[in-house]
N, C-alpha and C positions, 0 to 999 in steps of 0.2 A: 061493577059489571063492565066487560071489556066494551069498546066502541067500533071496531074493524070487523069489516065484513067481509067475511071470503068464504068460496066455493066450498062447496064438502070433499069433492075429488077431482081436485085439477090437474092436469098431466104433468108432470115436473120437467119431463122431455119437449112437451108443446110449448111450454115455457120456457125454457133457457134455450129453446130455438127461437120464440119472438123476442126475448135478450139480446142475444148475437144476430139477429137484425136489425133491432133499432140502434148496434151501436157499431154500423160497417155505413158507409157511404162517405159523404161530404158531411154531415150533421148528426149529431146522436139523435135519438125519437127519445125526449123525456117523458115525451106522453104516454108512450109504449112501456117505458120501465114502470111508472106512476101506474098505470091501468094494471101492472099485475104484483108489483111488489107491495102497494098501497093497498092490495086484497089478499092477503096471505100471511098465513099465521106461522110461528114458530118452525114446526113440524115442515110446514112446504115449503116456506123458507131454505130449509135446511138439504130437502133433496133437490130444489132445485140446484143448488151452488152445487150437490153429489152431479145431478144428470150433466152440467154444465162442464164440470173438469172432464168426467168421462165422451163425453161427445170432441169437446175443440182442446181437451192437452192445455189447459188455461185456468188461471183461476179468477173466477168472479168479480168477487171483490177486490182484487188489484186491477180487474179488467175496467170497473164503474169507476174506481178511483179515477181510472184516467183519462171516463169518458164525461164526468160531472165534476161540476166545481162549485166553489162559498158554499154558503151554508145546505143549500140543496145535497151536494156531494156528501156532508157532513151526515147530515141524518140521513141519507139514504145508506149511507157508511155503516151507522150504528144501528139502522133497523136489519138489515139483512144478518149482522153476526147472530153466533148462538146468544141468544141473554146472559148468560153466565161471562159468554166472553167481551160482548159491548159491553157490560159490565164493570167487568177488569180494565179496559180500554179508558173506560171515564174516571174509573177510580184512579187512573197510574195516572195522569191528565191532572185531575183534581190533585192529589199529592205533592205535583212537580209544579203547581202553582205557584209563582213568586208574587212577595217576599212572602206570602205565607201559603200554606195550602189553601184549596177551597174546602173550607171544613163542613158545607152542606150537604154536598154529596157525601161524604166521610162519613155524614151523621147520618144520613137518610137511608144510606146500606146496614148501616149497622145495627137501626133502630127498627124501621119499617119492613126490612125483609125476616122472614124466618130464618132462624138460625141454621138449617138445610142450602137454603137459597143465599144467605151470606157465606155460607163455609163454601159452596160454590163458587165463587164468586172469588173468593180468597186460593180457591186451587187453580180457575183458571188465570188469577193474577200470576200465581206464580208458577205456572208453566211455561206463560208469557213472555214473562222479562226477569223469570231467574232470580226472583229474590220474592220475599215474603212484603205481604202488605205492614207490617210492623214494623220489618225493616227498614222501608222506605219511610213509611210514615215518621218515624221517631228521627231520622236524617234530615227530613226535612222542616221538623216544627220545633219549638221550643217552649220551655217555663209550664205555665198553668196548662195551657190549651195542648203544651205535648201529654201532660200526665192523663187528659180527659181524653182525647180523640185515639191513644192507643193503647187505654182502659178500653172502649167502644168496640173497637177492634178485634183485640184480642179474647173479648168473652165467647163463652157459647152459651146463651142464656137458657135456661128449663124452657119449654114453651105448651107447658100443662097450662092449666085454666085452675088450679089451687089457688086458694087465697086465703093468706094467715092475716087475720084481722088484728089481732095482737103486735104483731110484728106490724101493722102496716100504721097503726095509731102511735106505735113508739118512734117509727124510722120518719114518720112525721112531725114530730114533738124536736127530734135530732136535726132535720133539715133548719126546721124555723129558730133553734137554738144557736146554730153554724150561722143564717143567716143575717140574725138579732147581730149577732157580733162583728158580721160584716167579714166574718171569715169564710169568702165565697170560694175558698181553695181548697176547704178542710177537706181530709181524706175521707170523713164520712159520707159528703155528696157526693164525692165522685164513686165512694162505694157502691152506695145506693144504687143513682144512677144507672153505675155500667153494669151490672152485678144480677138483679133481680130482675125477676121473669117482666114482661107486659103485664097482666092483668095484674101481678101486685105493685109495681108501681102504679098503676092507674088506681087501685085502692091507697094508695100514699097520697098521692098527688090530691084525691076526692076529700082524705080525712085531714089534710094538710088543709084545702080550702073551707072546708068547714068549718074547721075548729080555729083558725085563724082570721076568716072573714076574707079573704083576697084568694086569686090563685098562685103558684108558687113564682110562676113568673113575671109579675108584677111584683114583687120582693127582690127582684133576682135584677135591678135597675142597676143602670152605669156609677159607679162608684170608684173614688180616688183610689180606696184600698186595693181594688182589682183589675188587670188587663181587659178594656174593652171586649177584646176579641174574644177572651176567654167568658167573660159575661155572654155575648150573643154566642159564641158557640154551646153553651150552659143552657139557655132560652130556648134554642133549636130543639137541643136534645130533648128536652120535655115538651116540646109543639109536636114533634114527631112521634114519640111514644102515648101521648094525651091522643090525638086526634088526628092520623097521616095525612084522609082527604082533606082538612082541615087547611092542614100546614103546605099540601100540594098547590092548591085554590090559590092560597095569598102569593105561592112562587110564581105561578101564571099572572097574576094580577098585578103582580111588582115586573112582571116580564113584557107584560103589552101596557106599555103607558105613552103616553104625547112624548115625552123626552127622550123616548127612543126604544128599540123594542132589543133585550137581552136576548138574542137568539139562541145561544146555549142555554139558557135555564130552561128556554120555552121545548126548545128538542130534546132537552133529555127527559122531562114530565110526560111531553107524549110518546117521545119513542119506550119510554120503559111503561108507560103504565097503560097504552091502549090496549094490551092482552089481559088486561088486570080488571082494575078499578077508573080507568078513564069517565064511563057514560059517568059515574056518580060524583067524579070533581068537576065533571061540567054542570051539571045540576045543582051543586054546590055555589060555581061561578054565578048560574043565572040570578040564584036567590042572594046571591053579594052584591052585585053588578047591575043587574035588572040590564043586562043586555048577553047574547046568548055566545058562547064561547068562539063559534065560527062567524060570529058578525066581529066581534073584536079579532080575533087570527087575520080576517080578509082584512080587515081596515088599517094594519098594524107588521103585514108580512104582502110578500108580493112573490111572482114568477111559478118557476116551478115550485119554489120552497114551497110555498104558500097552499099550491096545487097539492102535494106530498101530504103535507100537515092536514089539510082537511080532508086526504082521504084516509087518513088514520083517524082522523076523530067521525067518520063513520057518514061525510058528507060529501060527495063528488059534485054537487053544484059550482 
Protein backbone atom coordinates (compact mmCIF):
# COMPACT_ATOMS: atom_id res chain seq x y z
CA UNK A 1 0.00 0.00 0.00
CA UNK A 2 1.25 3.44 -1.03
CA UNK A 3 1.98 6.04 2.00
CA UNK A 4 1.50 9.68 0.28
CA UNK A 5 -1.36 11.59 0.77
CA UNK A 6 -2.81 13.84 -1.61
CA UNK A 7 -5.91 15.79 -2.89
CA UNK A 8 -8.41 14.05 -5.14
CA UNK A 9 -8.48 17.32 -7.33
CA UNK A 10 -5.91 19.80 -6.96
CA UNK A 11 -5.60 22.71 -9.61
CA UNK A 12 -2.42 22.00 -11.49
CA UNK A 13 -2.59 25.82 -12.36
CA UNK A 14 -2.98 26.89 -8.46
CA UNK A 15 -0.12 25.03 -8.04
CA UNK A 16 2.71 25.79 -10.35
CA UNK A 17 1.54 29.30 -9.46
CA UNK A 18 2.37 28.63 -5.61
CA UNK A 19 5.85 27.02 -7.32
CA UNK A 20 6.85 30.07 -9.09
CA UNK A 21 6.30 31.83 -5.92
CA UNK A 22 8.13 30.31 -3.50
CA UNK A 23 10.92 30.17 -5.89
CA UNK A 24 11.13 34.29 -6.83
CA UNK A 25 12.29 36.70 -4.07
CA UNK A 26 15.58 36.74 -1.93
CA UNK A 27 14.98 32.83 -0.75
CA UNK A 28 13.22 29.81 -2.21
CA UNK A 29 9.93 28.78 0.14
CA UNK A 30 10.99 24.93 0.55
CA UNK A 31 8.31 24.67 2.63
CA UNK A 32 5.92 25.75 -0.18
CA UNK A 33 7.37 23.24 -2.64
CA UNK A 34 7.32 20.41 0.36
CA UNK A 35 3.48 21.26 1.10
CA UNK A 36 2.55 20.43 -2.44
CA UNK A 37 5.02 18.23 -4.18
CA UNK A 38 5.21 16.04 -0.94
CA UNK A 39 1.15 15.55 -1.65
CA UNK A 40 0.86 14.73 -5.17
CA UNK A 41 0.77 11.60 -7.00
CA UNK A 42 2.17 10.64 -10.38
CA UNK A 43 -0.74 11.94 -12.62
CA UNK A 44 -0.52 15.72 -10.84
CA UNK A 45 2.71 15.58 -10.83
CA UNK A 46 2.79 15.45 -14.22
CA UNK A 47 0.26 18.41 -15.14
CA UNK A 48 1.61 20.47 -12.97
CA UNK A 49 5.26 20.50 -14.77
CA UNK A 50 2.40 20.62 -18.26
CA UNK A 51 0.38 23.89 -16.43
CA UNK A 52 4.07 25.21 -15.36
CA UNK A 53 5.75 25.44 -19.02
CA UNK A 54 2.51 26.78 -20.39
CA UNK A 55 1.94 29.66 -17.92
CA UNK A 56 6.04 31.19 -17.50
CA UNK A 57 7.87 29.49 -21.15
CA UNK A 58 10.08 27.45 -18.42
CA UNK A 59 10.66 24.21 -17.53
CA UNK A 60 10.18 22.95 -13.90
CA UNK A 61 12.51 20.73 -13.23
CA UNK A 62 15.60 22.74 -14.45
CA UNK A 63 13.83 25.60 -12.74
CA UNK A 64 13.90 23.49 -8.77
CA UNK A 65 17.38 22.17 -10.02
CA UNK A 66 18.44 25.66 -9.50
CA UNK A 67 16.44 26.63 -6.83
CA UNK A 68 17.38 23.33 -4.29
CA UNK A 69 20.46 21.78 -3.54
CA UNK A 70 22.38 18.23 -1.66
CA UNK A 71 20.24 15.78 -1.23
CA UNK A 72 17.01 17.69 -0.79
CA UNK A 73 17.26 18.90 -4.55
CA UNK A 74 18.07 15.25 -5.25
CA UNK A 75 14.79 13.63 -4.41
CA UNK A 76 12.79 16.41 -5.04
CA UNK A 77 14.56 15.92 -8.55
CA UNK A 78 13.53 12.25 -8.79
CA UNK A 79 10.21 12.45 -7.27
CA UNK A 80 8.73 15.05 -9.64
CA UNK A 81 9.91 12.99 -12.98
CA UNK A 82 7.58 10.63 -14.85
CA UNK A 83 8.47 7.06 -12.90
CA UNK A 84 9.44 5.50 -15.89
CA UNK A 85 11.89 8.43 -16.49
CA UNK A 86 13.31 8.90 -12.66
CA UNK A 87 13.64 5.53 -13.46
CA UNK A 88 15.98 5.67 -16.37
CA UNK A 89 17.78 8.48 -14.41
CA UNK A 90 18.90 6.10 -11.45
CA UNK A 91 19.42 3.24 -13.82
CA UNK A 92 22.06 5.30 -16.23
CA UNK A 93 23.59 6.65 -12.57
CA UNK A 94 23.76 3.13 -11.29
CA UNK A 95 25.58 1.74 -14.55
CA UNK A 96 28.14 4.71 -14.69
CA UNK A 97 29.01 3.66 -11.24
CA UNK A 98 32.85 3.17 -10.73
CA UNK A 99 34.89 0.77 -10.70
CA UNK A 100 31.83 -1.28 -10.86
CA UNK A 101 28.18 -0.61 -11.41
CA UNK A 102 25.78 -0.33 -8.62
CA UNK A 103 24.28 -3.65 -9.35
CA UNK A 104 21.28 -3.23 -6.76
CA UNK A 105 19.41 -0.99 -8.45
CA UNK A 106 20.20 -3.22 -11.89
CA UNK A 107 18.76 -5.91 -9.83
CA UNK A 108 15.79 -4.38 -8.32
CA UNK A 109 14.36 -3.03 -11.86
CA UNK A 110 14.88 -6.02 -13.25
CA UNK A 111 13.49 -8.25 -10.80
CA UNK A 112 10.71 -6.52 -8.68
CA UNK A 113 9.04 -4.41 -11.44
CA UNK A 114 6.84 -6.05 -14.09
CA UNK A 115 8.02 -6.85 -17.11
CA UNK A 116 5.54 -3.64 -18.58
CA UNK A 117 7.12 -1.36 -16.07
CA UNK A 118 10.82 -2.58 -16.65
CA UNK A 119 10.46 -2.54 -20.65
CA UNK A 120 9.37 1.15 -19.58
CA UNK A 121 11.84 1.89 -18.03
CA UNK A 122 14.19 0.60 -20.62
CA UNK A 123 12.39 2.96 -23.36
CA UNK A 124 12.61 5.78 -21.37
CA UNK A 125 16.41 4.91 -20.92
CA UNK A 126 16.85 5.06 -24.25
CA UNK A 127 15.27 7.88 -25.43
CA UNK A 128 17.27 9.57 -22.79
CA UNK A 129 20.78 9.15 -23.54
CA UNK A 130 20.51 7.34 -26.88
CA UNK A 131 21.76 4.05 -26.20
CA UNK A 132 20.23 0.85 -24.90
CA UNK A 133 20.35 -0.23 -21.07
CA UNK A 134 22.51 -3.43 -22.31
CA UNK A 135 24.52 -1.41 -24.17
CA UNK A 136 25.72 0.51 -21.49
CA UNK A 137 25.45 -2.09 -19.07
CA UNK A 138 27.87 -4.60 -20.74
CA UNK A 139 30.55 -1.41 -21.34
CA UNK A 140 30.60 -1.00 -18.13
CA UNK A 141 30.79 -4.32 -16.12
CA UNK A 142 32.82 -7.41 -16.52
CA UNK A 143 33.50 -11.39 -16.18
CA UNK A 144 30.65 -13.23 -13.98
CA UNK A 145 28.54 -10.23 -12.79
CA UNK A 146 28.53 -8.85 -16.60
CA UNK A 147 26.94 -12.38 -17.89
CA UNK A 148 24.28 -12.04 -14.86
CA UNK A 149 23.21 -8.27 -14.71
CA UNK A 150 22.57 -8.36 -18.66
CA UNK A 151 20.96 -11.72 -18.55
CA UNK A 152 18.55 -9.60 -16.04
CA UNK A 153 18.19 -7.05 -18.20
CA UNK A 154 17.72 -8.24 -21.18
CA UNK A 155 14.68 -10.86 -20.45
CA UNK A 156 11.05 -10.16 -20.61
CA UNK A 157 10.05 -12.67 -18.19
CA UNK A 158 6.10 -14.46 -18.58
CA UNK A 159 4.40 -12.81 -15.85
CA UNK A 160 1.36 -15.55 -15.69
CA UNK A 161 1.00 -17.07 -12.24
CA UNK A 162 1.61 -21.02 -13.86
CA UNK A 163 3.54 -23.08 -12.15
CA UNK A 164 5.20 -26.25 -13.39
CA UNK A 165 6.16 -28.32 -10.46
CA UNK A 166 8.05 -30.78 -12.40
CA UNK A 167 10.28 -28.24 -13.80
CA UNK A 168 10.62 -26.47 -10.52
CA UNK A 169 11.80 -29.83 -8.38
CA UNK A 170 14.33 -30.41 -11.30
CA UNK A 171 15.76 -26.78 -11.84
CA UNK A 172 16.19 -27.22 -8.04
CA UNK A 173 18.11 -30.50 -7.87
CA UNK A 174 20.27 -28.32 -10.90
CA UNK A 175 20.84 -25.27 -8.77
CA UNK A 176 22.10 -27.40 -5.61
CA UNK A 177 24.19 -29.73 -8.11
CA UNK A 178 26.00 -26.30 -9.76
CA UNK A 179 26.32 -25.18 -6.24
CA UNK A 180 27.69 -28.61 -4.56
CA UNK A 181 30.51 -28.04 -7.08
CA UNK A 182 31.14 -24.51 -6.28
CA UNK A 183 30.38 -23.73 -9.85
CA UNK A 184 28.47 -20.61 -8.87
CA UNK A 185 28.99 -19.19 -12.75
CA UNK A 186 27.39 -22.20 -14.31
CA UNK A 187 25.14 -21.24 -17.06
CA UNK A 188 22.36 -23.05 -15.62
CA UNK A 189 21.95 -20.48 -12.73
CA UNK A 190 22.11 -17.71 -14.45
CA UNK A 191 19.55 -19.45 -16.61
CA UNK A 192 17.28 -20.01 -14.25
CA UNK A 193 17.53 -17.12 -12.66
CA UNK A 194 17.30 -14.56 -15.42
CA UNK A 195 14.93 -16.63 -17.56
CA UNK A 196 11.74 -17.95 -15.45
CA UNK A 197 8.71 -16.27 -14.72
CA UNK A 198 8.38 -14.89 -10.51
CA UNK A 199 6.07 -17.34 -9.14
CA UNK A 200 8.29 -20.31 -10.65
CA UNK A 201 11.29 -19.37 -9.37
CA UNK A 202 9.62 -18.85 -6.09
CA UNK A 203 8.55 -22.64 -6.46
CA UNK A 204 12.48 -23.44 -7.13
CA UNK A 205 13.68 -21.44 -4.55
CA UNK A 206 10.64 -23.29 -1.85
CA UNK A 207 11.57 -26.83 -3.35
CA UNK A 208 15.38 -25.91 -3.35
CA UNK A 209 14.85 -25.17 0.53
CA UNK A 210 13.08 -28.12 1.38
CA UNK A 211 14.54 -30.60 -0.08
CA UNK A 212 17.85 -29.32 0.84
CA UNK A 213 17.42 -28.04 4.36
CA UNK A 214 18.78 -24.24 3.96
CA UNK A 215 17.67 -21.50 1.59
CA UNK A 216 19.55 -21.13 -1.65
CA UNK A 217 21.28 -18.15 -0.37
CA UNK A 218 22.87 -19.43 2.36
CA UNK A 219 24.67 -21.83 -0.10
CA UNK A 220 25.45 -19.05 -2.37
CA UNK A 221 28.41 -17.96 0.53
CA UNK A 222 31.80 -15.99 -0.47
CA UNK A 223 33.97 -18.53 -2.06
CA UNK A 224 37.70 -18.60 -3.53
CA UNK A 225 36.29 -20.14 -6.57
CA UNK A 226 33.99 -17.00 -7.33
CA UNK A 227 34.09 -13.11 -7.59
CA UNK A 228 32.63 -11.69 -4.50
CA UNK A 229 30.66 -9.29 -6.32
CA UNK A 230 29.31 -11.64 -8.55
CA UNK A 231 28.23 -13.77 -5.34
CA UNK A 232 26.39 -10.65 -3.60
CA UNK A 233 24.98 -9.76 -6.79
CA UNK A 234 23.66 -13.63 -7.19
CA UNK A 235 22.08 -13.25 -3.32
CA UNK A 236 20.46 -9.94 -4.33
CA UNK A 237 18.86 -11.50 -7.15
CA UNK A 238 17.00 -14.02 -5.14
CA UNK A 239 16.23 -11.45 -2.06
CA UNK A 240 14.44 -9.55 -4.58
CA UNK A 241 12.43 -12.20 -6.55
CA UNK A 242 11.81 -14.43 -2.91
CA UNK A 243 10.66 -11.36 -1.00
CA UNK A 244 10.94 -7.44 -2.52
CA UNK A 245 9.38 -5.71 0.77
CA UNK A 246 11.69 -8.04 2.37
CA UNK A 247 14.84 -7.04 0.62
CA UNK A 248 13.42 -3.12 0.57
CA UNK A 249 13.28 -3.18 4.64
CA UNK A 250 17.03 -4.38 5.03
CA UNK A 251 18.10 -1.42 2.26
CA UNK A 252 16.43 1.15 4.62
CA UNK A 253 17.94 -0.53 7.63
CA UNK A 254 21.54 -0.69 6.13
CA UNK A 255 20.64 2.94 5.03
CA UNK A 256 19.81 4.63 8.66
CA UNK A 257 22.50 3.26 10.94
CA UNK A 258 24.89 5.30 13.65
CA UNK A 259 27.92 5.30 11.08
CA UNK A 260 26.14 7.37 8.77
CA UNK A 261 23.10 7.53 6.88
CA UNK A 262 23.32 6.21 2.81
CA UNK A 263 21.21 8.92 1.44
CA UNK A 264 20.86 7.58 -2.02
CA UNK A 265 19.76 4.21 -0.98
CA UNK A 266 17.25 5.72 1.43
CA UNK A 267 15.82 8.16 -1.62
CA UNK A 268 15.49 6.10 -4.00
CA UNK A 269 13.25 3.10 -1.63
CA UNK A 270 11.04 6.13 -0.86
CA UNK A 271 10.93 8.02 -3.84
CA UNK A 272 10.01 4.81 -6.07
CA UNK A 273 8.01 2.88 -3.70
CA UNK A 274 5.69 5.55 -1.76
CA UNK A 275 3.01 5.25 -4.70
CA UNK A 276 3.45 1.38 -4.47
CA UNK A 277 4.09 -0.69 -1.57
CA UNK A 278 5.91 1.88 0.94
CA UNK A 279 3.01 1.71 4.05
CA UNK A 280 3.92 -2.28 3.97
CA UNK A 281 8.02 -1.98 4.12
CA UNK A 282 7.35 0.25 7.00
CA UNK A 283 5.42 -2.12 8.96
CA UNK A 284 7.89 -4.46 7.89
CA UNK A 285 10.70 -2.05 9.60
CA UNK A 286 8.62 -1.72 12.77
CA UNK A 287 8.49 -5.42 13.31
CA UNK A 288 12.46 -5.56 12.46
CA UNK A 289 13.44 -2.62 14.22
CA UNK A 290 10.82 -2.20 17.08
CA UNK A 291 11.31 1.39 16.32
CA UNK A 292 8.86 3.10 13.67
CA UNK A 293 10.34 4.14 10.34
CA UNK A 294 9.70 8.09 10.73
CA UNK A 295 11.34 7.96 14.39
CA UNK A 296 14.49 6.46 12.61
CA UNK A 297 14.33 9.00 9.13
CA UNK A 298 13.98 12.02 11.95
CA UNK A 299 16.95 10.79 14.06
CA UNK A 300 19.17 9.99 11.02
CA UNK A 301 18.16 12.83 8.23
CA UNK A 302 17.70 16.48 8.87
CA UNK A 303 16.41 19.95 7.11
CA UNK A 304 14.23 20.08 4.31
CA UNK A 305 15.48 16.42 3.26
CA UNK A 306 14.16 15.22 6.05
CA UNK A 307 10.84 17.50 5.96
CA UNK A 308 10.38 15.88 2.00
CA UNK A 309 11.09 12.16 3.10
CA UNK A 310 8.39 12.28 5.77
CA UNK A 311 5.98 13.79 3.86
CA UNK A 312 6.23 10.98 1.31
CA UNK A 313 6.14 8.36 4.03
CA UNK A 314 2.61 9.87 4.73
CA UNK A 315 3.80 11.96 8.04
CA UNK A 316 3.91 15.82 8.06
CA UNK A 317 4.74 16.14 11.74
Amino acid sequence: MATINYPENPSPVADAEAIRKACQGWGTDEKAIISIFGHRNATQKKLIRRAYEELYNEDLVKRLESELSGHFEKAVYRWILDPEDRDAVMLHAAIKETPIPDYRVIIEYSCIYSPEEFLAVKRAYQARYKRSVEEDLAEHSAGDLRKLLVALVGIYRYAGKEINARVANTEADNLHSAICNKEFNHEEIVRIISTRSIPQLIATLNRYKDDYGSSITKHLRDDANAAKEYLVALRTTIRCINDPQKYYEKVIRYAINESGTDEESLTRVIVTRAEKDLKDIKELYYKRNSVTLDHALSKHTSGDYKAFLLALLGNDN
